[in-house]
C-alpha positions in Angstrom: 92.8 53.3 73.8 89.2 51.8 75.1 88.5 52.2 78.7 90.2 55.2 78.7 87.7 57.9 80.8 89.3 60.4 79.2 88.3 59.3 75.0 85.1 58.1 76.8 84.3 61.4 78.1 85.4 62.6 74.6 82.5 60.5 73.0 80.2 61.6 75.2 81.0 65.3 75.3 80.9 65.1 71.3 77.5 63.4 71.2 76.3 65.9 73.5 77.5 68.8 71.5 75.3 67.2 68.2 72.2 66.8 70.5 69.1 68.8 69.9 68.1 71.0 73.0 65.3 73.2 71.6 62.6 70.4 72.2 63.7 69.8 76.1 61.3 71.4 78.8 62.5 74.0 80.7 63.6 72.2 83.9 65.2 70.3 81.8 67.3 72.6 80.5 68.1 74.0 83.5 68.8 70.1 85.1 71.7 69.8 82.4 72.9 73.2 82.8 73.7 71.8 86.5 75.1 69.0 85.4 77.7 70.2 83.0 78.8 72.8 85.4 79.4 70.0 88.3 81.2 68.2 85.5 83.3 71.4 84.3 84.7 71.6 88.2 85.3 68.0 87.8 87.3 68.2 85.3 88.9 71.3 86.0 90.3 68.9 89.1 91.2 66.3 86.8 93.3 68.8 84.5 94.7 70.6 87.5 95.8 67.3 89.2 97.7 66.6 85.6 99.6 70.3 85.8 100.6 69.5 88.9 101.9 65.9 88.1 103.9 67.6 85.1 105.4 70.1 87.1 106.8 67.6 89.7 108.1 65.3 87.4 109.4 68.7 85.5 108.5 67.8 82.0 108.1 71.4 81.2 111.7 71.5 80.9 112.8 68.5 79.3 110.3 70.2 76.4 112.4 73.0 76.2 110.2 75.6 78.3 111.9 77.4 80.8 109.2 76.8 83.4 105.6 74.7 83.8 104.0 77.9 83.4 105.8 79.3 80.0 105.1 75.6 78.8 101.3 76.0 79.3 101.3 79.6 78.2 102.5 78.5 75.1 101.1 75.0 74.4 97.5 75.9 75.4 98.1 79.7 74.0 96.7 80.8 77.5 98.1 84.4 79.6 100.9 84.3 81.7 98.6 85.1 84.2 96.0 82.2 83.6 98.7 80.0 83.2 101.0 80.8 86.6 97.3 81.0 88.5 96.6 77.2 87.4 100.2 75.9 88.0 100.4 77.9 91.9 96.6 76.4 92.3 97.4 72.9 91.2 100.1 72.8 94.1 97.8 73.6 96.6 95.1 71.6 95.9 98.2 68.5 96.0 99.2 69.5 99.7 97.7 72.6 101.6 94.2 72.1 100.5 93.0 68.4 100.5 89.5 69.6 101.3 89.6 71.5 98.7 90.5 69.2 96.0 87.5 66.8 97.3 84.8 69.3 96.6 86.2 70.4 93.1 86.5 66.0 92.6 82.7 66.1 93.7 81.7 69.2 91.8 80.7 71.3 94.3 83.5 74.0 94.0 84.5 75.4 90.8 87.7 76.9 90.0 87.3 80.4 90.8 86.4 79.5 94.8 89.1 77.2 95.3 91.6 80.2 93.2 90.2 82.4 96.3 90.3 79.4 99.1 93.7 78.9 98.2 94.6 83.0 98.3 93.3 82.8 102.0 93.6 79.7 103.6 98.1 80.1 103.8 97.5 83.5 105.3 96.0 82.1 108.9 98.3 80.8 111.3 99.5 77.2 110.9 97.1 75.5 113.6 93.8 76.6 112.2 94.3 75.9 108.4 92.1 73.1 108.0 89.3 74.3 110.1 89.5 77.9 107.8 89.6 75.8 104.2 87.0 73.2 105.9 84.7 76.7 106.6 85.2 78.5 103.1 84.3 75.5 101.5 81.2 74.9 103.3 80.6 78.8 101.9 80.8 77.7 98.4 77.4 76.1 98.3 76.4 79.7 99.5 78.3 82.1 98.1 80.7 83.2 94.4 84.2 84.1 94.5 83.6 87.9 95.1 81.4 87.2 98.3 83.5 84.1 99.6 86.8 87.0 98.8 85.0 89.2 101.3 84.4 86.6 103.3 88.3 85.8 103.9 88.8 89.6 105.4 87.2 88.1 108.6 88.1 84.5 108.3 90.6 85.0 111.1 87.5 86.1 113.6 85.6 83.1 112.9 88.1 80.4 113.1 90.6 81.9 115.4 88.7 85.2 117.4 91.4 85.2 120.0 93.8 85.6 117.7 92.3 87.8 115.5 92.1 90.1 118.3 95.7 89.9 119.2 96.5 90.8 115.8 94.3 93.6 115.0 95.7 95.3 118.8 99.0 94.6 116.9 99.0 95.7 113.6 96.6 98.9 115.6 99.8 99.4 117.6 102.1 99.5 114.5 99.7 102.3 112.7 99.5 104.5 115.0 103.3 104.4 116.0 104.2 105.3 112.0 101.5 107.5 112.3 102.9 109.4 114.8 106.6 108.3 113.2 105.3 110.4 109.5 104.0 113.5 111.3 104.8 116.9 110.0 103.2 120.8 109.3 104.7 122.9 106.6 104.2 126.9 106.0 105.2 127.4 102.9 105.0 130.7 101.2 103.4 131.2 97.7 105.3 133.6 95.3 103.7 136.0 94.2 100.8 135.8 96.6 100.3 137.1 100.0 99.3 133.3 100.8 101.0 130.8 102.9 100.0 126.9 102.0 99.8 125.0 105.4 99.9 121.4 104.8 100.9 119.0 107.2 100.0 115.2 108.5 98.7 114.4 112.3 98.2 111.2 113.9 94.5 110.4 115.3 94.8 111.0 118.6 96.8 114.8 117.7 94.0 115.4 115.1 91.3 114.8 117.8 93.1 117.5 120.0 93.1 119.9 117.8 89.6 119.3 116.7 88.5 119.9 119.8 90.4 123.1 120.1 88.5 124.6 117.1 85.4 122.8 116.9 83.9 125.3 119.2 85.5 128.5 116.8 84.2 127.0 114.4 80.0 127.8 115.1 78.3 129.8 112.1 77.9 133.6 112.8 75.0 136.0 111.4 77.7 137.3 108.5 78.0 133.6 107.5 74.5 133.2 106.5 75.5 136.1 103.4 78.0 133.6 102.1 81.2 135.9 103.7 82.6 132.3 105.2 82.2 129.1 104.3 83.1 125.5 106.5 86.8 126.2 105.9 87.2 130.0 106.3 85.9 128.7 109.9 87.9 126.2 110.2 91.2 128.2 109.1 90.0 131.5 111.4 89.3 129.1 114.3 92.9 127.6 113.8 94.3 131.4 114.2 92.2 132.5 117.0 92.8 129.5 118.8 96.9 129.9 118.2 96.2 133.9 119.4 94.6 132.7 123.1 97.2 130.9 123.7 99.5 133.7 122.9 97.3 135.8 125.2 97.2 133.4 127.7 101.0 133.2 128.5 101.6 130.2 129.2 103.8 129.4 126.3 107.2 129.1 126.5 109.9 131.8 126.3 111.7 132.1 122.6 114.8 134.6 122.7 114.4 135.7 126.4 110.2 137.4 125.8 106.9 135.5 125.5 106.3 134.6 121.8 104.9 137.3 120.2 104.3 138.5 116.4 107.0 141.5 115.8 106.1 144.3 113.1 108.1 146.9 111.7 106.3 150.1 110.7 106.5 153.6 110.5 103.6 155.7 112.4 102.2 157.3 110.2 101.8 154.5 107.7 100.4 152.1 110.8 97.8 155.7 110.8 97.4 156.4 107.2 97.2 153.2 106.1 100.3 154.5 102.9 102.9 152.6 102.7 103.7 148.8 104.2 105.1 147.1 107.2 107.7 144.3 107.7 107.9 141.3 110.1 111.3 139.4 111.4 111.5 137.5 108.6 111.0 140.0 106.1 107.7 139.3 105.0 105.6 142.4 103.6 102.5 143.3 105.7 99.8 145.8 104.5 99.4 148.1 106.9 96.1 147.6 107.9 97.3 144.1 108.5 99.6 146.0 111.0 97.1 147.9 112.6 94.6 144.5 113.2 98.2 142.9 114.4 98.5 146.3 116.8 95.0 146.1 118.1 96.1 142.3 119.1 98.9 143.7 121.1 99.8 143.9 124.5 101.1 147.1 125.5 103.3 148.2 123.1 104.6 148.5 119.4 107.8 148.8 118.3 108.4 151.7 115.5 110.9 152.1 112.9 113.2 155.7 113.7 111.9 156.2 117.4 114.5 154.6 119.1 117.3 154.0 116.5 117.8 152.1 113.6 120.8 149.1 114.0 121.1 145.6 112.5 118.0 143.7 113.9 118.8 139.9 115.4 117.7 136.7 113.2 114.3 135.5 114.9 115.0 133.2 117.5 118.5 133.6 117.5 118.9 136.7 120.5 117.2 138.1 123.2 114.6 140.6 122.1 115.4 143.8 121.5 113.8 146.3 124.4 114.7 150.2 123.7 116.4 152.6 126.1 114.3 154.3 128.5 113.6 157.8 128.1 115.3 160.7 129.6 113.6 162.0 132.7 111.1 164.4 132.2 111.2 163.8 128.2 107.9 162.8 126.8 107.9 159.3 125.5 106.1 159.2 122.7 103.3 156.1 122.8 101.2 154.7 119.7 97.6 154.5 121.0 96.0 151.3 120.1 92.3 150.1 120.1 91.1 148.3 123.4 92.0 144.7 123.3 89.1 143.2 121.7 88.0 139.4 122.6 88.7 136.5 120.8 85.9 135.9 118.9 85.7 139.7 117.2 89.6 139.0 116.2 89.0 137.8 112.6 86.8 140.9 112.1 89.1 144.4 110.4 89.1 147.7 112.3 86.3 149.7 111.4 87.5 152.9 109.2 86.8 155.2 111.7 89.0 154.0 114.3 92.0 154.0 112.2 92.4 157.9 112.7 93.0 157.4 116.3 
């Protein structure tokens, strides 16, 4: 009927889209490109404050539709998404965000701000609400939806920095307790391959520890500068010489009545001839050169398969270790002679040739 602002605007809006625009100046141009985008968040306001009125009156459903949002999706032939977006939007504009719903009115926020001030605003605590939407929309002059998004990350530390802090000690507290909660280390064997796969997870504070354990094994030698190791051979040799000092140091503690130590099965004169392979508690196959490095890493002493008997051996762990008889007096013990104890940087490095006749 006439006086409606609606059919008026309908006039308009259709005299406007039969009007010539080539012949306008430049500013012009750009002075109505202004003006119908003001206007577009206007009325994006007036058709979000008639969703909302439809919703609460729940005409939707007297239609037939299941829902406000199945009604526009199929009415206006929008997206679900589009559709549940405007209908969530248009009920915070009605109550949460009053401030909100004045700016898109005036035409100074368009749809896509007020989608993000209304994603942010019900996430601050109750008390500071008003002051968050009144600050995001003083942004919207500034900046788009992606900025003013980024903006909401740290809306808390503007509005509220006290309680921004509390939160952030909080939620700080929280991750690192299921960080610790979710730690683990796996060795897992590879068939097929004389590999093991260590994978694992560490908290922050357990990963600097060990950091700083290895950081220092981890320095570049002369050999690396040919290519022989690269940043995570060091790292995985610095893990292993770091795991044999403190086997060397002692100061671990006892497992099965001894000091930890690595236990290999091998017969002399393969651990000499390098012919042949050697076994560790759990049964895993060692080369014997891998034995021999393993023996120069030794204490004092080697234990050899068919010197001092051959009975069941105990599960790892499970017994005291296993020391053999003493000789008879005056019979000659026989004793494997091992390489002097080299120091903990050289470890990584294999026995020359030569000294594997000894």
């Amino acid at each position: 009927m006439d006086g409606d602002p609606l059919i008026e605007l309908e006039h308009a809006v259709r005299s406007l889209a039969h009007a010539s625009v080539w012949a306008q100046s430049p500013q012009t141009l750009i002075d109505r490109l202004d003006q119908a985008y003001a206007l577009a968040s206007r009325l994006d306001a007036v058709r979000l404050g008639l969703i909302r009125e439809i919703d609460g009156r729940d005409l939707a459903r007297r239609q037939g539709a299941t829902t406000t949002t199945a009604w526009l999706r199929d009415r206006y032939r929008l997206s679900g998404g589009t559709a549940a977006r405007q209908v969530k939007l248009a009920a915070a504009l009605h109550g949460q965000l009053p401030k909100t719903a004045e700016a898109m009115a005036a035409g100074t926020v368009n749809l896509e701000q007020a989608q993000v001030i209304a994603a942010a605003v019900p996430t601050l605590p109750g008390h500071v609400r008003a002051e968050g939407e009144a600050f995001l929309v003083g942004q919207c002059a500034v900046f788009g939806p992606r900025e003013l998004g980024r903006l909401t990350s740290r809306l808390l530390d503007v509005v509220a920095p006290e309680v921004a802090e509390r939160q952030a000690a909080q939620q700080l507290a929280r991750d690192e307790d299921r960080a610790h909660a979710d730690r683990c280390l796996y060795l897992t064997d590879v068939p097929g391959q004389a590999k093991v796969r260590l994978t694992g997870w560490l908290d922050q504070e357990s990963a600097a520890v060990v950091r700083a354990a290895i950081d220092p094994l981890c320095a570049p030698r002369p050999a690396d500068e040919a290519g022989l190791r690269g940043p995570q051979q060091r790292r995985a040799d610095a893990l292993v010489e770091v795991c044999r000092l403190a086997l060397a140091g002692g100061d671990l503690p006892d497992n099965g009545g001894d000091r930890p130590q690595v236990t290999v099965t091998v017969d002399l004169d393969t651990l000499r001839r390098q012919i042949g392979a050697a076994t560790l508690d759990d049964g895993t196959v060692l080369s014997p050169a891998a034995a021999r490095r393993l023996a120069c890493d030794a204490r004092d002493r080697a234990r050899r398969a068919g010197q001092h008997g051959s009975g069941p051996r105990p599960r790892p762990g499970t017994a005291p270790v296993h020391r053999p008889d003493p000789p008879r007096p005056g019979a000659p013990r026989p004793r494997l002679r091992v390489s002097r104890l080299r120091s903990p940087t050289q470890m990584v490095r294999r026995a020359p040739p030569h000294q594997l006749a000894g």
